[in-house]
N, C-alpha and C positions, 0 to 999 in steps of 0.2 A: 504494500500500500504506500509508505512513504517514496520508495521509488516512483511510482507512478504521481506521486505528487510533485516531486522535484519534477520530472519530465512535462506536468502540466504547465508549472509555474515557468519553465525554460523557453516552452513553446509560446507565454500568453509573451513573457518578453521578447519573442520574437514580433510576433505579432504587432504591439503596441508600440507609439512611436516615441522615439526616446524622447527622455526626460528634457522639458525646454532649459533653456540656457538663458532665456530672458527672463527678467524678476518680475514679478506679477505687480508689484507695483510699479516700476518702471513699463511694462506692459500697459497696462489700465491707462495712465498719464500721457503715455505716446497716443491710445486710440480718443481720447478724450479731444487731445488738443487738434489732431490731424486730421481727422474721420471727418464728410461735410456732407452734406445732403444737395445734392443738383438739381436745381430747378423741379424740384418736390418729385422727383419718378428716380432718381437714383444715387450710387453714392459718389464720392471722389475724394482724393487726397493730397493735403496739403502736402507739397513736395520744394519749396521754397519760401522764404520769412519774406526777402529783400525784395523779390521781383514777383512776391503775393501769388504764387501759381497752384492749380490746384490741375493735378491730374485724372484722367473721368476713360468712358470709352465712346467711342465714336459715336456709337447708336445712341447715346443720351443724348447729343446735341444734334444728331440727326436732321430732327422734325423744326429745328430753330427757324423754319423759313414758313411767312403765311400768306396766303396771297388776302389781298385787301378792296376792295374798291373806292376807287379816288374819285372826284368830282372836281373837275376844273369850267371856268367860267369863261369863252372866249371875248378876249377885250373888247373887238372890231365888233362881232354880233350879237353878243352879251346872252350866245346858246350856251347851254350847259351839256357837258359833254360827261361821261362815264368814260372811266379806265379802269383793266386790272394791274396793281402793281404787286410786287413780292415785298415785303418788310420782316427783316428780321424779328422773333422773339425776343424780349429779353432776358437774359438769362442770369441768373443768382445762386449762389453759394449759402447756405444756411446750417448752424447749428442751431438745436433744443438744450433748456434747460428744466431738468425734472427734480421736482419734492414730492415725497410721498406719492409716491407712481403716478403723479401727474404732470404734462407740461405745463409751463408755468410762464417760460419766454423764450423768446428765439433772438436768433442774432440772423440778418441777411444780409446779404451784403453783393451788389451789380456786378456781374462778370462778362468779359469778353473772351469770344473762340480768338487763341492764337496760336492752334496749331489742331490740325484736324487731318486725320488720314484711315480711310475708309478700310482701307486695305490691307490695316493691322488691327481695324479697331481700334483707336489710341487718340484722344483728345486730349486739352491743354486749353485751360481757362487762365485767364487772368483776372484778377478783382479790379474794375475801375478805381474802386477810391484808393488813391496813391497814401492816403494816411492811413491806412487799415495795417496793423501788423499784428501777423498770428504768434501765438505764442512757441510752437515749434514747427518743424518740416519734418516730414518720414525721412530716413537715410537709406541710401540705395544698393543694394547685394553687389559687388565687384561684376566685373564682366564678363568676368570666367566663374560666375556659378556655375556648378553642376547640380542639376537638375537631376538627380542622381534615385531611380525607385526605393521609394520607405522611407523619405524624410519628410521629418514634421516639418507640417505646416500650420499659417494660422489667417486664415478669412476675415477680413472684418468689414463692417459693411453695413447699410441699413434695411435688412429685408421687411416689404412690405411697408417700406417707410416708417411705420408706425413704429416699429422696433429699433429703433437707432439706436447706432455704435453696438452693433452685436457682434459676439467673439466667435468663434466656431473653428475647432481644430481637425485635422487628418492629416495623411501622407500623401506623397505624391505616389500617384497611383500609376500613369504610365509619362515618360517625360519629352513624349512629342507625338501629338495629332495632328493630323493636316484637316484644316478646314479652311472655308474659302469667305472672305465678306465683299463690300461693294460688288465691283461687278462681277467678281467671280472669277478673273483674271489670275489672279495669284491666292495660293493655299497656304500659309504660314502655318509653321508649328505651334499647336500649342501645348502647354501640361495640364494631365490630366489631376485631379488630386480629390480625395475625401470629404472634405472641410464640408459641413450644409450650406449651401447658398439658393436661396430663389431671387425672385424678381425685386429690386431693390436694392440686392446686393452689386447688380451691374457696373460697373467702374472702382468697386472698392477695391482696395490693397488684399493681397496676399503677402505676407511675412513669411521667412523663415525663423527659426529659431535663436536667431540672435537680433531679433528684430528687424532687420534689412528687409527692404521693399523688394522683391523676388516677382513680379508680377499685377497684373488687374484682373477684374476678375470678367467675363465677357459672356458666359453662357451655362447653361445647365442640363443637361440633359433628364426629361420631366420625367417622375414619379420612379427618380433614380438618386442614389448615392452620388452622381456623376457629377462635379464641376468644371467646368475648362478655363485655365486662365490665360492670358498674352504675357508672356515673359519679357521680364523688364528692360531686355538688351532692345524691343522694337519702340519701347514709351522712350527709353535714352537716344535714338535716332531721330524720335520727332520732336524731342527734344533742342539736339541740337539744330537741326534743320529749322524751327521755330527763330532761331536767333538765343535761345538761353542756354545753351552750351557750358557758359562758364559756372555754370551753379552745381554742374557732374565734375568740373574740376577742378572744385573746390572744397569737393565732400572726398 
């Protein structure tokens, strides 16, 4: 019998993903400050203090365009004319604050697309107001992560909105899928991994275990364990392509 016991407990250690390396208070503090809600449908993360940027996935800012109808007055015959025009949405960043399992206020705050690409899923907001300063930024996994099957990972995100800043761990379950977004043109990898995420969770951070931003989060495969994220080496590309470059070289 104790045989068979040590053999149980050998196998659940395999199984279970090793013990984090990040302090649960330093954990809680990081998703608190960084974690943001995207124009109320999903999450994104603080990824820069100085140049206020907040990282999200494409599909979230997607729909930013409406069309409107205009009315203009011609001078000369004083006919009124109808036109359609396109106008951008506006788009905001917001954190909740809660007592006693209630919200109680929020913080929003006017954000601009500066950096958008369809083709990896990967957006880049910036906050209008130049005097707005967050209190932290996520830190970013090296270049040469390895994405390596069975490591902890950690979700965070706000599913269903409602739920903001929720934590959610697993492993990386397989460390490249190919799927395709915009036009289908190109298939990027991405990782497969554990962690629960649904709808809401869209643009949030995936950590690894020393807290480094390892990914976002971009999909789910329904009435499944399944989540997919965009690995971080394609958000640091539109990164720098965006113009903000020097904020990866200075972490």
């Amino acid at each position: 019998m104790r045989s068979m016991l040590v053999a149980a407990f050998a196998l659940l250690c395999v199984i279970l993903p090793a013990r984090a390396d990040w302090p649960l208070d330093v954990m809680n503090k990081q998703i608190e400050q960084t974690n943001v809600i995207v124009s109320g449908i999903c999450s994104g993360t603080i990824i820069s203090v100085k140049e206020r940027l907040v990282l999200t996935a494409h599909h979230c800012v997607a729909d930013n365009l409406r069309d409107v109808e205009k009315r203009e007055v011609d001078p000369k015959t004083g006919e009124i004319r109808t036109k359609m025009v396109q106008e951008r949405v506006p788009m905001y960043i917001e954190t909740w604050s809660r007592f006693d399992y209630a919200v109680t206020g929020s913080e929003k705050h006017e954000a601009k697309i500066v950096g958008d690409d369809p083709l990896t899923d990967t957006a880049l907001l910036q906050v209008v107001d130049i005097s707005w300063l967050p209190a932290a930024a996520a830190p970013f996994a090296p270049d040469d992560y390895n994405y390596q099957r069975g490591k902890a990972v950690f979700a965070v995100g706000n599913p269903g909105i409602e739920f903001d800043n929720s934590l959610t761990t697993g492993i990386i379950s397989a460390p490249a899928r190919r799927e395709s977004f915009g036009d289908g043109l190109q298939k990027i990898p991405l990782f497969q991994h554990s962690a629960n995420t649904i709808g809401g969770n869209s643009g949030g951070a995936v950590y690894n275990d020393d807290g480094q931003l390892i990914g976002t989060t971009t999909g789910v495969v329904r009435g499944s364990d399944i989540s997919l994220a965009v690995p971080i080496a394609f958000s640091k590309a539109l990164i720098r392509k965006s113009g903000f470059g020097k904020i990866l070289d200075a972490k």
